[in-house]
DOLO-51722 format. One record per atom (N, C-alpha, C): residue number from 0; x, y, z; atom name. Coordinates in nm, 2 decimals, always signed. Atoms other than C-alpha are relative to their C-alpha. Example, Ala and Ser with C-alpha at 12.3 -4.5 7.8 and 13.67 -1.06 7.14 Angstrom:
<rs>
+--------+--------+--------+--------+-------+
: lodren :      u :      v :      w : pamar :
+--------+--------+--------+--------+-------+
:      0 :  +0.09 :  -0.12 :  +0.00 :     N :
:      0 :  +1.23 :  -0.45 :  +0.78 :    CA :
:      0 :  +0.09 :  +0.12 :  +0.00 :     C :
:      1 :  -0.09 :  -0.11 :  +0.00 :     N :
:      1 :  +1.37 :  -0.11 :  +0.71 :    CA :
:      1 :  -0.08 :  +0.11 :  +0.08 :     C :
+--------+--------+--------+--------+-------+
</rs>
This chain:
<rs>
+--------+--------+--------+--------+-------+
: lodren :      u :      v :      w : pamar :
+--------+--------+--------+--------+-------+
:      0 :  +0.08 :  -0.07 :  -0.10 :     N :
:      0 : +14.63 :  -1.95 : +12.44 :    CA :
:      0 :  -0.05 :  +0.13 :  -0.07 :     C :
:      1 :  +0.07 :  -0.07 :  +0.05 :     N :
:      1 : +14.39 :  -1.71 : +12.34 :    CA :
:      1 :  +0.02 :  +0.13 :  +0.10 :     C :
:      2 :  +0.03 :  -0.14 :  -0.08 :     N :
:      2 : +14.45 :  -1.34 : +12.47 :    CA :
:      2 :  -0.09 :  +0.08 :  -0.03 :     C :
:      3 :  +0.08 :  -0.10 :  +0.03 :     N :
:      3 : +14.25 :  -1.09 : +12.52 :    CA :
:      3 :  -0.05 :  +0.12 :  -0.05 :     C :
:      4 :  -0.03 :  -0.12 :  +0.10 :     N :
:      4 : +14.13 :  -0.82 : +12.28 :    CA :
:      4 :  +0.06 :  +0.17 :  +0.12 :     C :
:      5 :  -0.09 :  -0.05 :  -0.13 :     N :
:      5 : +14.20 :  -0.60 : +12.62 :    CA :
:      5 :  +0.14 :  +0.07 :  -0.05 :     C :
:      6 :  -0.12 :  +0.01 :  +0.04 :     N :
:      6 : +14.53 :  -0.68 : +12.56 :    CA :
:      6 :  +0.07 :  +0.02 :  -0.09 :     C :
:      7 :  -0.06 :  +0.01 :  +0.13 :     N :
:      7 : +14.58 :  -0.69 : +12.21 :    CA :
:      7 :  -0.01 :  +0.20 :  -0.01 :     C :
:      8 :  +0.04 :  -0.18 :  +0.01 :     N :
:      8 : +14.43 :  -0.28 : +12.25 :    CA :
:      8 :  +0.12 :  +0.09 :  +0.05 :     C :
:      9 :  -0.06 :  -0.04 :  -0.05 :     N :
:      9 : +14.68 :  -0.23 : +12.52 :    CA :
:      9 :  +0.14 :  +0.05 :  -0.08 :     C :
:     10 :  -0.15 :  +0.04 :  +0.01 :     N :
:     10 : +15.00 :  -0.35 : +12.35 :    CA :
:     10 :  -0.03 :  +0.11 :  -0.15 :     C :
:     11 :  +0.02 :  -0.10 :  +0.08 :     N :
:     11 : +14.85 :  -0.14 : +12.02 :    CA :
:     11 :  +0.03 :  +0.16 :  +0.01 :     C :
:     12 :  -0.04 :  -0.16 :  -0.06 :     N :
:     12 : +14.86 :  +0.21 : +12.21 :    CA :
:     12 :  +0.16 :  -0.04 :  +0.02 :     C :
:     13 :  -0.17 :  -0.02 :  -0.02 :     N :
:     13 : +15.23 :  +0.10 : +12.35 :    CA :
:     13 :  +0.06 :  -0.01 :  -0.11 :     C :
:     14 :  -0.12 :  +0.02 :  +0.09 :     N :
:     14 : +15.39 :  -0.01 : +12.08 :    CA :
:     14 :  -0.04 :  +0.10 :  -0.16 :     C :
:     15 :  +0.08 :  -0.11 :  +0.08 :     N :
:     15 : +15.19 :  +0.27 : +11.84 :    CA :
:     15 :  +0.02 :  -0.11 :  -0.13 :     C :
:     16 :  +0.06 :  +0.09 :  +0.08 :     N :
:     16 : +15.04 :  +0.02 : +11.62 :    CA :
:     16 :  -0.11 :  -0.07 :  -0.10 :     C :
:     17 :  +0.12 :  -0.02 :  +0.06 :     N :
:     17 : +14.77 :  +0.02 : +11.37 :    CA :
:     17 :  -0.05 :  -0.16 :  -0.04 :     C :
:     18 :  +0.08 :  +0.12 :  -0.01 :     N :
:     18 : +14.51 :  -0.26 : +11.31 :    CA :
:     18 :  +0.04 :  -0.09 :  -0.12 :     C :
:     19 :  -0.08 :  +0.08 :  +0.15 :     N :
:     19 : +14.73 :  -0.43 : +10.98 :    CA :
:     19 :  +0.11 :  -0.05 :  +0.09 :     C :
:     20 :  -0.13 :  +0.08 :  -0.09 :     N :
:     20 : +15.00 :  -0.50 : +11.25 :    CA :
:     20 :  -0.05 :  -0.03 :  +0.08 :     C :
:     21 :  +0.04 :  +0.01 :  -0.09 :     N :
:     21 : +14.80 :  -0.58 : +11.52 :    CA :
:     21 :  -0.02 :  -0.17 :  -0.06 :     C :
:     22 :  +0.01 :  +0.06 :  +0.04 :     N :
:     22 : +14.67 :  -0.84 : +11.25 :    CA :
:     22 :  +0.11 :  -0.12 :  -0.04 :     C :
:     23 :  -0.14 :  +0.02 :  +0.03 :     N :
:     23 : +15.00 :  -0.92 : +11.13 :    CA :
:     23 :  +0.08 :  -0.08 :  +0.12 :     C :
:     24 :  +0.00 :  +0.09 :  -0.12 :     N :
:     24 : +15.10 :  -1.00 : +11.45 :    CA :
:     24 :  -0.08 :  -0.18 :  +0.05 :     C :
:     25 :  +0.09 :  +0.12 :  -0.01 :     N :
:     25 : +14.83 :  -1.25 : +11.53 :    CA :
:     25 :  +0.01 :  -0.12 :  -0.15 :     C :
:     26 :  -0.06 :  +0.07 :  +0.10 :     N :
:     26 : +14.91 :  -1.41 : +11.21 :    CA :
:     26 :  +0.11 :  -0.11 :  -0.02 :     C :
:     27 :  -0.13 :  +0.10 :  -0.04 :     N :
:     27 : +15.28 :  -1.46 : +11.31 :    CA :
:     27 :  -0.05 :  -0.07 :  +0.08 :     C :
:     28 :  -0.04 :  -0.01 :  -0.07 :     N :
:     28 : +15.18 :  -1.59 : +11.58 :    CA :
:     28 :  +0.07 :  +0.04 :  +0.20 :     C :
:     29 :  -0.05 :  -0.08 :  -0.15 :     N :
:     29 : +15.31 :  -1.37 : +11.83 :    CA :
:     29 :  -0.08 :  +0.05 :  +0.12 :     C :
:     30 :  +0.09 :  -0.06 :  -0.17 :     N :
:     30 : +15.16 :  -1.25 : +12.21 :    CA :
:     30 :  +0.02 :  +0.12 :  -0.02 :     C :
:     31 :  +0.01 :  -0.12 :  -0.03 :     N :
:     31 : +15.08 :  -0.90 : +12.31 :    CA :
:     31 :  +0.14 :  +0.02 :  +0.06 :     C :
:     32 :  -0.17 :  -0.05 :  -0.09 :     N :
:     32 : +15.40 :  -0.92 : +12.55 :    CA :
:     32 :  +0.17 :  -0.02 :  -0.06 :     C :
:     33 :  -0.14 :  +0.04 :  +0.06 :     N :
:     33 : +15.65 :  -1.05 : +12.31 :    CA :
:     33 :  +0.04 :  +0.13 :  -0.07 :     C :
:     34 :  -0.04 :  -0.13 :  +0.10 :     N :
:     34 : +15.57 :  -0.70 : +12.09 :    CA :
:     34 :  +0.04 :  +0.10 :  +0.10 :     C :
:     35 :  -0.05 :  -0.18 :  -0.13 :     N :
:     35 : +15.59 :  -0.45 : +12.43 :    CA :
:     35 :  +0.13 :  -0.08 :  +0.03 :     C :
:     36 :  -0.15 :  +0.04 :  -0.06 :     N :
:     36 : +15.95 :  -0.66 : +12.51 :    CA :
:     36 :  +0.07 :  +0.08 :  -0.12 :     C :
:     37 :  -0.07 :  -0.03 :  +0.09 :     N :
:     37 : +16.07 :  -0.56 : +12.15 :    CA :
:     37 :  -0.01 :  +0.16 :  +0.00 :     C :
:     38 :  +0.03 :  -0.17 :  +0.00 :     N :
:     38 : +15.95 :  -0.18 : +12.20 :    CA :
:     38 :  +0.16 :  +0.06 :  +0.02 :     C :
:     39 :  -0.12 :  -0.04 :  +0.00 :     N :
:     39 : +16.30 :  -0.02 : +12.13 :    CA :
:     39 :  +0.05 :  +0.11 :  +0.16 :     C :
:     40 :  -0.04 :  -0.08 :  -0.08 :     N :
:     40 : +16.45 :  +0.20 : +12.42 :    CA :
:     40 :  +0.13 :  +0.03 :  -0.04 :     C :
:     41 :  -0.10 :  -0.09 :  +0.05 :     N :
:     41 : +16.69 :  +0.48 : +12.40 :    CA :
:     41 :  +0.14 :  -0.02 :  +0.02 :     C :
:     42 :  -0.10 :  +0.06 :  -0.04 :     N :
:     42 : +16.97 :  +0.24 : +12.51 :    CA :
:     42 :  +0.02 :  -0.10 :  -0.14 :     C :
:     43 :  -0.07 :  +0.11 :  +0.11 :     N :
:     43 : +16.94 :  +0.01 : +12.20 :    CA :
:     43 :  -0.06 :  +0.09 :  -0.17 :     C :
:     44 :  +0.02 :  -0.01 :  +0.13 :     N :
:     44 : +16.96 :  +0.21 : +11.89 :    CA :
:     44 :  +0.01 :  -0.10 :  -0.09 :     C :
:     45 :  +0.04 :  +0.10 :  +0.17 :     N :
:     45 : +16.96 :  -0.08 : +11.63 :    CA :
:     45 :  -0.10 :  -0.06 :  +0.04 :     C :
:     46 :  +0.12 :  +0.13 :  +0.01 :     N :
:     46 : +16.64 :  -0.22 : +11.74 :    CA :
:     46 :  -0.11 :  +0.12 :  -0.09 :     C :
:     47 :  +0.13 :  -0.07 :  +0.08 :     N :
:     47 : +16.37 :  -0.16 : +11.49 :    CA :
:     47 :  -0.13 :  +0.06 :  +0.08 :     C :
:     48 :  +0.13 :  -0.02 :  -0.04 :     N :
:     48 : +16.04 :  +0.01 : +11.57 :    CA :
:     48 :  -0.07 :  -0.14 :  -0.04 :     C :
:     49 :  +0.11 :  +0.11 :  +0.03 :     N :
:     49 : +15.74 :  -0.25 : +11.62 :    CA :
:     49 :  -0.01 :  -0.04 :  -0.13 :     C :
:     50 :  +0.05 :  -0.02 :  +0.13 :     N :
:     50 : +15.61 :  -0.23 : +11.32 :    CA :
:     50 :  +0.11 :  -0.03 :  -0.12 :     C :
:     51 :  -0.16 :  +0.11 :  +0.05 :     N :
:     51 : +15.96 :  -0.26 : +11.17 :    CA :
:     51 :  +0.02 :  -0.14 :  -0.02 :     C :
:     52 :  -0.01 :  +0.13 :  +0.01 :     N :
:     52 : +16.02 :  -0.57 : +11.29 :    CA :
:     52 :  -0.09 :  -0.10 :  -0.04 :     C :
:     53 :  +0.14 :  +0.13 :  +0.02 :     N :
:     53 : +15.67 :  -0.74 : +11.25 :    CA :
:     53 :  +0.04 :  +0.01 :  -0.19 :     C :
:     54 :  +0.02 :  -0.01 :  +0.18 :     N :
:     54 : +15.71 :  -0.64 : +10.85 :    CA :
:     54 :  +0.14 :  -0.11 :  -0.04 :     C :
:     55 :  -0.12 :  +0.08 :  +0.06 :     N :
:     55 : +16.10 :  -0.81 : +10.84 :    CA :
:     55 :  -0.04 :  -0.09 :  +0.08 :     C :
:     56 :  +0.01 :  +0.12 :  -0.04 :     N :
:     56 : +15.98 :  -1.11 : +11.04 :    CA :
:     56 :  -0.07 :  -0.09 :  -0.11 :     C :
:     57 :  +0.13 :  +0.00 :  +0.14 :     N :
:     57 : +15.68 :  -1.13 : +10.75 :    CA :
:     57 :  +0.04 :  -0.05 :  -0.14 :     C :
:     58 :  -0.05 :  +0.04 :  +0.14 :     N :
:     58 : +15.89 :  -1.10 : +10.49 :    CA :
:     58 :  +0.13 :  -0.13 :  -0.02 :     C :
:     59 :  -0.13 :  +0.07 :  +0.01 :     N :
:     59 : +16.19 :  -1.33 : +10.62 :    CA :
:     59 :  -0.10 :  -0.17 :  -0.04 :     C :
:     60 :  +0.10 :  +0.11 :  +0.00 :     N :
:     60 : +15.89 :  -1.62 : +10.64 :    CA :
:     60 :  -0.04 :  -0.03 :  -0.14 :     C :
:     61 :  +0.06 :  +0.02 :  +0.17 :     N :
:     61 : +15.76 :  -1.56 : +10.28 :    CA :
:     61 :  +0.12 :  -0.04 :  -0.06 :     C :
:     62 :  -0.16 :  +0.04 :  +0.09 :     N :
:     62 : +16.15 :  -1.56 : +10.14 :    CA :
:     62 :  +0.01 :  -0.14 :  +0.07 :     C :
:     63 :  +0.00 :  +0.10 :  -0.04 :     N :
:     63 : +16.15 :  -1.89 : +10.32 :    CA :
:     63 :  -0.08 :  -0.12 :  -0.05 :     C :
:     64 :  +0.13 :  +0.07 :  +0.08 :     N :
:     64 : +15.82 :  -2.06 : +10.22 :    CA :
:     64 :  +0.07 :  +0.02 :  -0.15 :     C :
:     65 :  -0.01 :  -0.03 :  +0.13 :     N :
:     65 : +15.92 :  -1.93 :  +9.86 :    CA :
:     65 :  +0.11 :  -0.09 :  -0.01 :     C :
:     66 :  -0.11 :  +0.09 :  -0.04 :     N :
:     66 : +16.26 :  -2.11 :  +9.90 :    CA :
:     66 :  -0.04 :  -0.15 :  +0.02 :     C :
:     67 :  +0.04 :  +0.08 :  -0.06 :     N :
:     67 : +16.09 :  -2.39 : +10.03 :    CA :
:     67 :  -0.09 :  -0.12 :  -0.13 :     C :
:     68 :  +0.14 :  +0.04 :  +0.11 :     N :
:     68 : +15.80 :  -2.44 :  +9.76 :    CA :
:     68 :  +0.12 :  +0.00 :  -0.14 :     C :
:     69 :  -0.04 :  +0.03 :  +0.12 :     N :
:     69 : +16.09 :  -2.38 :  +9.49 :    CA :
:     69 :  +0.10 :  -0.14 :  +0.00 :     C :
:     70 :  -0.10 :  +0.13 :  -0.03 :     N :
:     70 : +16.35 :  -2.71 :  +9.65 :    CA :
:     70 :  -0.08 :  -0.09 :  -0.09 :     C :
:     71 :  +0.11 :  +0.07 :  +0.01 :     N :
:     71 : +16.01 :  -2.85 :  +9.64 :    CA :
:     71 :  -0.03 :  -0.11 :  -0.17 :     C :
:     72 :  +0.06 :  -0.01 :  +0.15 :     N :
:     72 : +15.92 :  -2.82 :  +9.26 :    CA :
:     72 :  +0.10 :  -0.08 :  -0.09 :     C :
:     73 :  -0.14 :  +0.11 :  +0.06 :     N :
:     73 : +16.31 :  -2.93 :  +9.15 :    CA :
:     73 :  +0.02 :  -0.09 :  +0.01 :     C :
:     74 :  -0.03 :  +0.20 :  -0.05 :     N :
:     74 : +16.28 :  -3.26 :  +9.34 :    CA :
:     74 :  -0.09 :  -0.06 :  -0.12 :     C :
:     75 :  +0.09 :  +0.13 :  +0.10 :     N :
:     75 : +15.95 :  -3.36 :  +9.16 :    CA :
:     75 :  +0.05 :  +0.04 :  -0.11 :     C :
:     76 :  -0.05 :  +0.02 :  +0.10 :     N :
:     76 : +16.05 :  -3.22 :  +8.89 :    CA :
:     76 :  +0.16 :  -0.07 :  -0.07 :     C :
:     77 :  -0.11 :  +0.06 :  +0.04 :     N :
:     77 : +16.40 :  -3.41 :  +8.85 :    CA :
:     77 :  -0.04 :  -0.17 :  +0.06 :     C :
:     78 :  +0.06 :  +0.12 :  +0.00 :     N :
:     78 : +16.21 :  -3.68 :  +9.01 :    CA :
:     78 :  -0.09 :  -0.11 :  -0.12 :     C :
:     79 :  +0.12 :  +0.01 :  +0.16 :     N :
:     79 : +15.94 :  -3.70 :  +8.66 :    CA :
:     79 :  +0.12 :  -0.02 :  -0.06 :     C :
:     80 :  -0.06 :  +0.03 :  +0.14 :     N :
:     80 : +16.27 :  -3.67 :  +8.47 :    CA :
:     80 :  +0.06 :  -0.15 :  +0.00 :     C :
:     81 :  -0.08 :  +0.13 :  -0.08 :     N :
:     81 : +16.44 :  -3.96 :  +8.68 :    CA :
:     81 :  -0.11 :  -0.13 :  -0.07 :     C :
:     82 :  +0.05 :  +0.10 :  +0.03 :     N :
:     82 : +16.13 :  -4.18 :  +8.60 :    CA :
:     82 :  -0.03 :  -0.03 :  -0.16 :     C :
:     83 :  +0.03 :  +0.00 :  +0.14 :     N :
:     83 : +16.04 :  -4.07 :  +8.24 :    CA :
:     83 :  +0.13 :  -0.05 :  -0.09 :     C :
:     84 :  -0.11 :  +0.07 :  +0.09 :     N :
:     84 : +16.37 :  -4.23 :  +8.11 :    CA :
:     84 :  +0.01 :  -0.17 :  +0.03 :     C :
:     85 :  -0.03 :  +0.19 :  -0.01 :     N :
:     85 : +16.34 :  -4.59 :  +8.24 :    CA :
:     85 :  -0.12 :  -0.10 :  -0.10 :     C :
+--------+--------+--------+--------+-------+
</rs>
């Protein structure tokens, strides 16, 4: 579903948000309302600021992909060695 830049403006003023995370956002993924739910309040000290989280969701995805692309590389490569001996 496509939202509305409207929206994407709104949730930028609430959650004090500059246009690299707004981007960032959109990227993951994510809705305007899923970032105003995470907006920390003075009842949950361990939640990150916006912007916080959007960067450690970013980077948990890349350490993943990276993880992902190196299983990758060891199959074929122990697969090449598997066949290069017969």
């Amino acid at each position: 579903m496509a939202y509305s830049e409207q929206m994407w403006q709104d949730t930028k003023k609430k959650c004090r948000l500059n246009s690299e995370n707004i981007e960032l956002a959109k990227h993951l993924g994510l809705n305007p309302s899923s970032l105003v739910k995470n907006i920390p309040n003075k009842s949950e000290p361990w939640k990150a600021p916006v912007s916080v989280w959007l960067h450690e969701i970013d980077e948990k995805r890349r350490k993943k992909t990276e993880q992902k692309q190196k299983r990758r590389a060891k199959a074929v490569a122990a697969q090449n060695d598997g066949s290069d001996t017969k």
